[in-house]
C-alpha positions in Angstrom: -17.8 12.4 11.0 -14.7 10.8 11.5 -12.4 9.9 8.2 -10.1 7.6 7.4 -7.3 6.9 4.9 -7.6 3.2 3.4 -4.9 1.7 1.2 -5.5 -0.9 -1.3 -2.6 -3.0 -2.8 -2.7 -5.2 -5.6 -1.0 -7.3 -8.3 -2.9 -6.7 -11.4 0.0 -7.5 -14.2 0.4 -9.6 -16.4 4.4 -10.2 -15.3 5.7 -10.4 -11.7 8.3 -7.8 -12.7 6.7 -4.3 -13.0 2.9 -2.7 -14.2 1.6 -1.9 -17.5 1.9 2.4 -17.2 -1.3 2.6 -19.8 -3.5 0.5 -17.3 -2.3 3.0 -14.2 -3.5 6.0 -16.2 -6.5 4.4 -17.1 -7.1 3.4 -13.6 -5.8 7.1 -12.1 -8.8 8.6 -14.4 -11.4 6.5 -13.4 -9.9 7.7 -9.6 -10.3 11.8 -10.7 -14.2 11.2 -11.6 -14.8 9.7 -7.6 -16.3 12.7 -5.5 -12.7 12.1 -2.7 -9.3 12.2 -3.1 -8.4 9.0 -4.4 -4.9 8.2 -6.3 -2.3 5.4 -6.9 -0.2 6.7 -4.2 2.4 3.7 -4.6 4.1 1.8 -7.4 6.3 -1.4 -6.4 7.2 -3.9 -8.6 4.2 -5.5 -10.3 1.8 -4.2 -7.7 0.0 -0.6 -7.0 -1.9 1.1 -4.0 -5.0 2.5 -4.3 -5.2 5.5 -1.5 -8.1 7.4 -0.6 -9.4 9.3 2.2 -13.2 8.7 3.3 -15.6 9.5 5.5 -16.5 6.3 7.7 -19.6 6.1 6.3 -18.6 5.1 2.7 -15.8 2.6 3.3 -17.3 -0.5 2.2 -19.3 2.0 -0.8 -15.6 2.8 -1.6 -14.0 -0.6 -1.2 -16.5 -2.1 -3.7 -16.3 1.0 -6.2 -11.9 0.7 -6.2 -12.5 -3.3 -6.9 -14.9 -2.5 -10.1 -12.0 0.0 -11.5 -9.8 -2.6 -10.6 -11.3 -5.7 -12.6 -12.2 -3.6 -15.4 -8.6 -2.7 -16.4 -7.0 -5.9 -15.1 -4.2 -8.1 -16.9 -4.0 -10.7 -14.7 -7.2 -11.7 -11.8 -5.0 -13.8 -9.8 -5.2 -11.2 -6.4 -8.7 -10.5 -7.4 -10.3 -13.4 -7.8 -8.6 -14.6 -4.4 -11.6 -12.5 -2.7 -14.0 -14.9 -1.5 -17.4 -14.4 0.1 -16.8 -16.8 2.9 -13.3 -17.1 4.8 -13.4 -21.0 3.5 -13.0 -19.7 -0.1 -10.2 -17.2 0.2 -6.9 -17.1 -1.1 -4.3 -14.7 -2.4 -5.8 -11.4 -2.8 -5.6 -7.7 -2.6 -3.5 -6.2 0.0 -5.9 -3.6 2.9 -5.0 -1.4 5.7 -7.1 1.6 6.9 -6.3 4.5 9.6 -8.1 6.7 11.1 -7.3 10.5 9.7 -5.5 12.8 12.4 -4.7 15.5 10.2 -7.0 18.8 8.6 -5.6 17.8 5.4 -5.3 14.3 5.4 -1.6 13.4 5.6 0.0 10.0 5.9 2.5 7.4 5.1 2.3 4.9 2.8 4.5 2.0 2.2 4.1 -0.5 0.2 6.5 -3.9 -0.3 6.4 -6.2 -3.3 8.5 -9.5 -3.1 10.1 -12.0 -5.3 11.0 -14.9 -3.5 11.3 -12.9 0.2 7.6 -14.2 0.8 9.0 -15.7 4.0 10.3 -12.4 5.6 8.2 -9.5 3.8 5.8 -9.6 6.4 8.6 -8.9 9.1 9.7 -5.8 7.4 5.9 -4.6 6.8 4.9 -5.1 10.8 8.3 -3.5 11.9 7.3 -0.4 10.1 3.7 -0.8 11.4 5.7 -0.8 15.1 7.9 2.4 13.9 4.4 4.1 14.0 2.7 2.9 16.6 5.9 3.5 18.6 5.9 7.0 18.2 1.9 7.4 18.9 0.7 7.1 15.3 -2.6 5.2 14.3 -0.3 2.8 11.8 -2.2 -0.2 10.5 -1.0 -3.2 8.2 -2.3 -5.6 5.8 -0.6 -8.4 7.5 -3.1 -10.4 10.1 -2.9 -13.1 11.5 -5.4 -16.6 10.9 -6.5 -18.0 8.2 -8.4 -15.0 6.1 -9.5 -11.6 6.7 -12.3 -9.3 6.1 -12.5 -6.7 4.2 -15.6 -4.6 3.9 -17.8 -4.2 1.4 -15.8 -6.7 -0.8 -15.1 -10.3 1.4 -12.6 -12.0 2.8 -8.8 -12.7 1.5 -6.2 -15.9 2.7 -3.5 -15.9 4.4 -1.5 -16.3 1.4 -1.9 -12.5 0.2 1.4 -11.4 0.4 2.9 -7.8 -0.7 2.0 -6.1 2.0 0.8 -2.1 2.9 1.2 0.1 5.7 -0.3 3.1 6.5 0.8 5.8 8.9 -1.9 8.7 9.6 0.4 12.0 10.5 -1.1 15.0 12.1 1.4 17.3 9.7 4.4 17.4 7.4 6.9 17.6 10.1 6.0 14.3 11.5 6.2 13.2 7.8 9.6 14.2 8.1 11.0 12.3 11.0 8.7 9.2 10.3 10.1 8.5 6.6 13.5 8.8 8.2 13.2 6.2 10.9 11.2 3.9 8.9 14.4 4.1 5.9 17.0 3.6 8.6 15.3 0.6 10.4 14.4 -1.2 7.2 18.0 -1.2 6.4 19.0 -3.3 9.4 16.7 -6.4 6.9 18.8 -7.9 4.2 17.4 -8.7 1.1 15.0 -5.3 1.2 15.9 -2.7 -1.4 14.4 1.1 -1.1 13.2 1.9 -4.6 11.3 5.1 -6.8 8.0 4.6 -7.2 7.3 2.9 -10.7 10.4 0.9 -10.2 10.5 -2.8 -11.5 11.8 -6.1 -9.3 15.1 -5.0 -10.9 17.2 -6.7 -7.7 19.2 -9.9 -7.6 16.2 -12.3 -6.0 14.8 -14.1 -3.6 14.2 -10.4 -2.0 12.0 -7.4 -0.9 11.5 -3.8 -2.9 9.2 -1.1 -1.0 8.3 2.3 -2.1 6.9 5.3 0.6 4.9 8.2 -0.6 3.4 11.0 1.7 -0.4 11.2 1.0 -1.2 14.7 1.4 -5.0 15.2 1.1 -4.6 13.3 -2.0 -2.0 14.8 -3.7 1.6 12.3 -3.9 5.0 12.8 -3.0 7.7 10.0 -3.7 9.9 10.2 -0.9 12.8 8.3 -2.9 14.8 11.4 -3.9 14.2 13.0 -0.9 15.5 10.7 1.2 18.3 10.0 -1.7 19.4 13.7 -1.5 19.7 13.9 2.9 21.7 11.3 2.9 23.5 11.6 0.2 23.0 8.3 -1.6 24.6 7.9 -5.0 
């Protein structure tokens, strides 16, 4: 059966600046106990993304489990209680993109954005990267849709307001890791007002603008490309 890797971004702080680091490890054990790999693969400002990789037959099983951890260790409800049953009802919620697996392991790219005051041009930079993968052959999926609300299975539907958008890349190895993180970090830098951060960083930037962390999901296990990247280019 086919698998997939599904990303789940959301803001639940109880600041708009970074997360509470005793609520991730709370929320990274309750992850260890699920019978997949499952982790916070990204950190970004006030929000975090849930990664896992499933088999198609448990997605909406999964996507209701990662919602229970979620509103158990909350701060703030804001992005979960913007889940709605009906389309009508929905407002700002939790951030979801899924892509199919093309790898023995499980590799992929996730990216993640978190904004304060770039609401109006996040979404840009998110579906350019989405186009960097598809480009190049890759299944790459985003949170951003279009319309009024969108479905998400097994837990509802979310508006059009969600903002802080995720993108996932499924690789078929680490080579293609590689030369993906490298053209998404040089074409994000052509956006002003979008800042390349380590994962765990706060909204430490001069606003209104964008922050975005990338990790490689490898089968579960995380690399922050941050310092990577950092050291071949030789950023200060």
């Amino acid at each position: 059966m086919d698998k997939y890797i599904v990303s789940i971004g959301v803001d639940i702080s109880n600041n708009d600046v970074n997360t509470n680091s005793e609520i991730n490890k709370k929320i990274e054990n309750e992850l260890k106990k699920l019978s997949y790999p499952s982790v916070i693969s990204n950190i970004t400002g006030d929000d975090i993304t849930i990664t896992s990789l499933i088999s198609e037959d448990r997605i909406e099983q999964h996507n209701k489990k990662i919602i229970e951890i979620l509103k158990k260790h909350a701060e703030s409800f804001d992005d979960l209680n913007g889940i709605s049953a009906n389309e009508y009802g929905a407002s700002e919620g939790i951030s979801y993109a899924i892509s199919k697996n093309c790898s023995k392991y499980g590799d992929a790219l996730i990216i993640s954005f978190d904004t304060y005051g770039g609401e109006d041009f996040v979404n840009s930079a998110a579906l350019f990267v989405e186009d960097i993968g598809k480009k190049y052959g890759y299944d790459s999926n985003s949170s951003v849709f279009e319309g009024k609300s969108k479905y998400i299975p097994g837990v509802g539907y979310v508006g059009s307001e969600t903002d802080d958008p995720v993108v996932v890349i499924s690789c078929n190895g680490l080579d293609e890791i590689h030369k993906l993180s490298c053209l998404i970090f040089g074409g994000l830098l052509s956006f002003d007002r979008v800042y390349f951060v380590k994962r765990g960083s706060g909204i430490d930037i001069v606003p209104p603008g964008v922050i975005y962390t990338m990790s490689a999901f490898l089968g579960g296990n995380v690399i922050d490309l941050y310092n990577g990247i950092k050291r071949k280019y030789n950023l200060l």
